[in-house]
Structure formats: structure tokens, C-alpha cells
N, C-alpha and C positions, 0 to 999 in steps of 0.2 A: 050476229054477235061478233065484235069487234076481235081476236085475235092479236095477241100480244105481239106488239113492234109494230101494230096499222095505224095508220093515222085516222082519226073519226075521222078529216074531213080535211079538204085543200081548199082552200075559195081563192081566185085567181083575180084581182082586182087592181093588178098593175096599169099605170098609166101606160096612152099607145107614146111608140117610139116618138115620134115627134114633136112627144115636148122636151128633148133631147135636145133635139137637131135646131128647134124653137129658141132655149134657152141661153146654149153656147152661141148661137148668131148673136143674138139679143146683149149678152154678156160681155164679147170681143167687141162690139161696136158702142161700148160709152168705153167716154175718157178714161175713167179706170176701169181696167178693161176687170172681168169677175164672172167665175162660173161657181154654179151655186157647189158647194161641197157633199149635198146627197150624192151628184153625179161621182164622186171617187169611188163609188162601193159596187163596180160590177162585179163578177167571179173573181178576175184576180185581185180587183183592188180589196174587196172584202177576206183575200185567203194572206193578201201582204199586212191586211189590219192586223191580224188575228197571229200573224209571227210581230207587227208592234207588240203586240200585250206580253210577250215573252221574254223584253229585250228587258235587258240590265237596267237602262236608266228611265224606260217606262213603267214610271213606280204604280201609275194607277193603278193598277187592274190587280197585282199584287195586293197593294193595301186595302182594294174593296173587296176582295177574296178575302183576307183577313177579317175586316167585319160583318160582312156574313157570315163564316165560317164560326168564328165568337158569336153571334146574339142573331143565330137566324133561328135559335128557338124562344128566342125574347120576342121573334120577328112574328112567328108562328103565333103565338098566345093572342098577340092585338090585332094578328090579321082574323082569329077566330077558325073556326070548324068550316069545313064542305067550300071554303074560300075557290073561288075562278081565278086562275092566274095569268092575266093579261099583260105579255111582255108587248113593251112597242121600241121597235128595232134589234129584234131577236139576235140578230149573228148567228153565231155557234153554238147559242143556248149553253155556254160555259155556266154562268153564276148563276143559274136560275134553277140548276140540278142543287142547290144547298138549299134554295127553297124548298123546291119538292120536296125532300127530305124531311124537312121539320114542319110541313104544314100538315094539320092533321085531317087527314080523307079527303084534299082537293077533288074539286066536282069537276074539275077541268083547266086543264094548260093551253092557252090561243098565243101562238106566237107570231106579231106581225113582223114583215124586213122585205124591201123593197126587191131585194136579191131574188129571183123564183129559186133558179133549182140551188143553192145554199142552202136557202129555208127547209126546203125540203128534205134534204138531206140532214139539216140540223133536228128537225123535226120529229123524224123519223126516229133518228137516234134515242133522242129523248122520249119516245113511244115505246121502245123496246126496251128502255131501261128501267122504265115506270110504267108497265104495261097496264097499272087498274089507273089509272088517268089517262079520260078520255083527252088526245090531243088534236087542236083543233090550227091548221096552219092559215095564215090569211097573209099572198102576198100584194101588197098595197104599201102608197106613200102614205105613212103613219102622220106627217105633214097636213096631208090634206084634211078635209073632213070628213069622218069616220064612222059609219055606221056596222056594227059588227053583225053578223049571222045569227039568227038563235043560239047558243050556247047550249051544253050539257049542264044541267043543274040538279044538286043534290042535298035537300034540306032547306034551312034558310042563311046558306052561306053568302057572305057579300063578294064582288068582285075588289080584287090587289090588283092594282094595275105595277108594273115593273119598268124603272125608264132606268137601268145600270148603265156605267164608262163614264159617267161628265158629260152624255149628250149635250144633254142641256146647256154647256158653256158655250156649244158651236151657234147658239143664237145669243141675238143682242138680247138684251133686256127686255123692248118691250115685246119682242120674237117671241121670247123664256115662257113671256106672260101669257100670251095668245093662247100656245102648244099647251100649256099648264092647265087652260080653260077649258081646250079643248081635250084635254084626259080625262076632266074631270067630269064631263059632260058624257064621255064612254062609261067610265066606271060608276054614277050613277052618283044619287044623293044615297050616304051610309057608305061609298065604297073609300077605301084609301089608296095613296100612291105610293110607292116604294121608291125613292130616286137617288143614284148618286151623286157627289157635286163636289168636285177637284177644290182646293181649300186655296188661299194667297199663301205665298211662301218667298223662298228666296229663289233670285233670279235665275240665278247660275243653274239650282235645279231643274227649274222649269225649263231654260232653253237647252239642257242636256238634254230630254225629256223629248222632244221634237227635235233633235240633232242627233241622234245615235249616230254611235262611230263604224256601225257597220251598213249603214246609209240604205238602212229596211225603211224608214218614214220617209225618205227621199225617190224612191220607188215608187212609194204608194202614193207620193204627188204627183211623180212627173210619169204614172201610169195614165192621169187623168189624160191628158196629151195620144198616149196608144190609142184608149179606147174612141179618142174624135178622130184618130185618123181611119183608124179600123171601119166606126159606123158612118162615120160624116163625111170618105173620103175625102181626107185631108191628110196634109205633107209635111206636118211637125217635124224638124230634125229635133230630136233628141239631146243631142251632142250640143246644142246651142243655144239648149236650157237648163236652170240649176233650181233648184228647191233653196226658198230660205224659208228660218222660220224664226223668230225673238219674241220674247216678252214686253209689252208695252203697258212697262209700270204707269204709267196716268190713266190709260184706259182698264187696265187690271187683267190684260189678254194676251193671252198668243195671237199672233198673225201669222198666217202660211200664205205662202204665195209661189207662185212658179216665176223667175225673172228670165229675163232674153237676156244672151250672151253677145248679143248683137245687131245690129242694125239689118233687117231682114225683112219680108214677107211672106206670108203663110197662105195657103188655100185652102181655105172651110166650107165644105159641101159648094164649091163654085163659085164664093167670095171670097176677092185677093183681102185678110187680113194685116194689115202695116206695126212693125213694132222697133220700136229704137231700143239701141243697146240700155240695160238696163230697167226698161220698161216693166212692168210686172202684172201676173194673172192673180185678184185675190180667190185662192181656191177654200181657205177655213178662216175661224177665228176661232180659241176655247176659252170663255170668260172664266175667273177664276172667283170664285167668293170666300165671301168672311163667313161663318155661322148666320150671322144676324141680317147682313144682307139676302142673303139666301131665304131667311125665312120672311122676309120684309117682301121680297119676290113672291113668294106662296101664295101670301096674305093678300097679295092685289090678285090673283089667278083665281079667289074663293074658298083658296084652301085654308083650313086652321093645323099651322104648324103645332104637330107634334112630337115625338120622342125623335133624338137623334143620335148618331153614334159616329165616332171616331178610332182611325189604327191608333196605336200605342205610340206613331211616331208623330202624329197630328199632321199627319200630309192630304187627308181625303176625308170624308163624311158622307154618312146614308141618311137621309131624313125619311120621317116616315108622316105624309102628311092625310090631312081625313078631310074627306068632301064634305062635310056635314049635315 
């Protein structure tokens, strides 16, 4: 018998190191040079995420707390009874304790994040807080393709899958659509998906938004840089990189990048890396959508858009879409 704050179960399904070390070579050596933006979320890059979510002009996570916090018992109703709640890219399991709460008699919480001991730790948490929900941690790239472990099940509740924060903008479109297909192929035919999805607005907000004046999102870029020097023995000065980030109103996106300060060479795991002043690493993008493009996205994924919700101030939206 499970005892309250255990976790039912850990499955360990991380990628080996290597396709790290695979990636960032791969990444630095085209023209524009790019490492994929999963690699930002080690320990500390995921503990600099999670002080983003707290900052003044990172209105996300605010305003998607906001509606959940409104209509996560609207949420409750359409997800149904004995519902499995399948987050993918857990974090800190912040927004996902408003579910628990208004779902009624979940037959189980699986939270996926590439992070191990985070996850864990997040897990745990959320096991001890909601001890009659079996929790179920699986650390793996939610990327890849996904096959989950038997589950606890109770009744004939369907799986919620949970994709909260606007992940979803960090892929291109047809990226958006793949990932979408591929949830929806987790969660089953009958399951639905729970997702948030940053709205188009005005620019100034949004490049606030990724510019905080206390230069926490600038950290948590140019940490990516620590951690290649840490695992890939490599000699990044610091000092001679800057973080930018803008909105690119034609594209409808944020672009991050890490840029050189200067005319320099790097050494990545034994490869002299060349970079001219100004040159730049693309580390994210976060596409921003209208309503309707958004559910126009869904709809090529398989999904049938259904109910959606909005904050009071129109800055963010939850959809809630159904496999069918």
C-alpha cells in the first residue's frame, strides 16, 4: 500500500548524454549557428525558469493561473470522473495542483520533464499534497515518441493530457502539429488535451516579457553556455556574450538568441568553434497566436477544437481540445 507523499512509481526514460554533446556540435557548425532550446532546462536552468514565472513583466503564467484558477471546475466537468492526468513538461507541477483539485477522484497524475531529479522532487511534492492520487513520474523527452507505462486506473475515466506556459509557441507550426499528434496518440481516441497558448498582442509587452529588468531570462539563456562548458568541456567566456530577445511581428514570434560580443573562438568538447563579433546562437522561438489560428493548428493535429478560455485582460488562452 502506497503511503501518502510516495510516488507509485519513477520510470527513468531519459535520453544517454550524448545526444547533448551530438546536438550542440551539430548546432555550432551550420551557418546559423542553433541549439535546440530543450537543452536550457538542466537543474539550474529549470530553477532560473521557475523565478521567470514570478517576474513582473512575465505576465504568462500569472494570467494562466488566473484561468485555471476561474474555470478549472468548468475544466473538471468536460474532463469527466476518475480522469488520468497526463502533464507533459511537468516543471514544478505549479498549475496542475488547480487541476487536481477540481477533478473529481482522478485515477492518477503522470508527470513527464526531461529534468530527473526536479521531476522528482516536483513529484513527490504533489504526492504528498494529494496523497489518494496515485502519482506516477516518467522522466523522458516528451519530444520524442512516447509510450507511457501501464497507468493506475479507476472506473471508465479518460486520460487529460496537460501541455501549460505556451510550450507549444517554442515550435514552428508544423513542429506545433507533429507534438499535437503526437499527444494525441498518448491520450488515446475519447482522451482530451488541456493547453495553453500565449495570445498576439502589443509589442512592447511582449519584448518586456523576455527583457526583464532584472536580467533572470538572461541568465536562463546564457546558462545554456555553463552547462556546454561544464558537460562538453568547453571555454565560453561569459563576459563576451549577451542575451537578446524581440518580437518578430511578420513572423508573430519571439526570437532568443545568445550573440558574441566579439570576434573570438571557442572550444566545444575538442572543436575550435569560430564566431564574429555579433554573430548569434538561436537558442528559442515562442510563436504567439490569434484564437482561430490556434484552433486552425488543432484541427490539422486531429484534434476537434473545443471550449476555450481567456484572462479578463485578453493576454493568454487555455483550449481545451478532444481527440475524438
Amino acid at each position: 500500500m502506497r503511503r501518502g507523499g510516495e510516488l507509485a512509481e519513477f520510470h527513468d526514460l531519459a535520453p544517454a548524454q550524448e545526444s547533448f554533446r551530438d546536438a550542440v556540435l551539430a548546432g555550432l557548425s551550420r551557418r546559423a549557428k542553433s541549439i535546440p532550446c530543450r537543452f536550457l532546462y538542466d537543474e539550474r536552468g529549470s530553477a532560473l525558469f521557475e523565478g521567470i514565472c514570478d517576474l513582473p513583466e512575465y505576465y504568462l503564467t500569472r494570467a494562466e493561473m488566473a484561468i485555471l484558477g476561474e474555470f478549472a471546475p468548468e475544466i473538471a466537468a468536460r474532463a469527466g470522473r476518475h480522469a488520468q492526468l497526463i502533464e507533459f513538461g511537468s516543471g514544478a507541477s505549479r498549475k496542475v495542483r488547480l487541476l487536481l483539485d477540481a477533478l473529481d477522484e482522478p485515477a492518477a497524475y503522470v508527470a513527464i520533464d526531461i529534468s530527473r531529479e526536479p521531476l522528482r522532487r516536483a513529484a513527490e511534492e504533489v504526492a504528498a499534497e494529494f496523497p489518494e492520487v496515485p502519482v506516477v513520474a516518467v522522466c523522458a523527452d516528451y519530444l520524442e515518441p512516447l509510450r507511457l507505462p501501464a497507468l493506475p486506473a479507476r472506473g471508465e475515466g479518460r486520460r487529460l493530457g496537460f501541455f501549460p506556459g505556451s510550450t507549444i509557441g517554442n515550435f514552428t507550426p508544423e513542429e506545433a502539429v507533429e507534438f499535437l499528434a503526437g499527444c494525441r496518440r498518448v491520450i488515446g481516441r475519447g482522451g482530451a488535451l488541456l493547453i495553453g497558448v500565449d495570445l498576439k498582442k502589443d509589442k512592447a509587452v511582449l519584448d518586456a516579457a523576455y527583457n526583464d529588468r532584472a536580467g533572470i531570462t538572461a541568465a536562463f539563456n546564457l546558462n545554456l553556455l555553463e552547462r556546454v562548458n561544464r558537460e562538453l568541456d568547453a571555454d565560453f567566456d561569459l563576459d563576451r556574450f549577451e542575451h537578446e530577445a524581440f518580437y518578430n511581428e511578420a513572423t508573430g514570434r519571439i526570437e532568443i538568441y545568445i550573440r558574441s560580443l566579439a570576434d573570438q573562438i571557442v572550444t566545444v568538447a575538442g572543436r575550435r568553434v569560430r564566431f564574429a563579433a555579433g554573430e548569434r546562437i538561436h537558442t528559442e522561438d515562442s510563436c504567439k497566436y490569434s484564437i482561430a489560428e490556434f484552433q486552425r493548428l488543432a484541427a490539422r493535429a486531429g484534434f476537434h477544437p473545443g471550449q476555450h478560455w481567456t484572462d479578463r485582460n485578453g493576454l493568454f488562452s487555455v483550449h481545451l481540445l478532444e481527440a475524438g
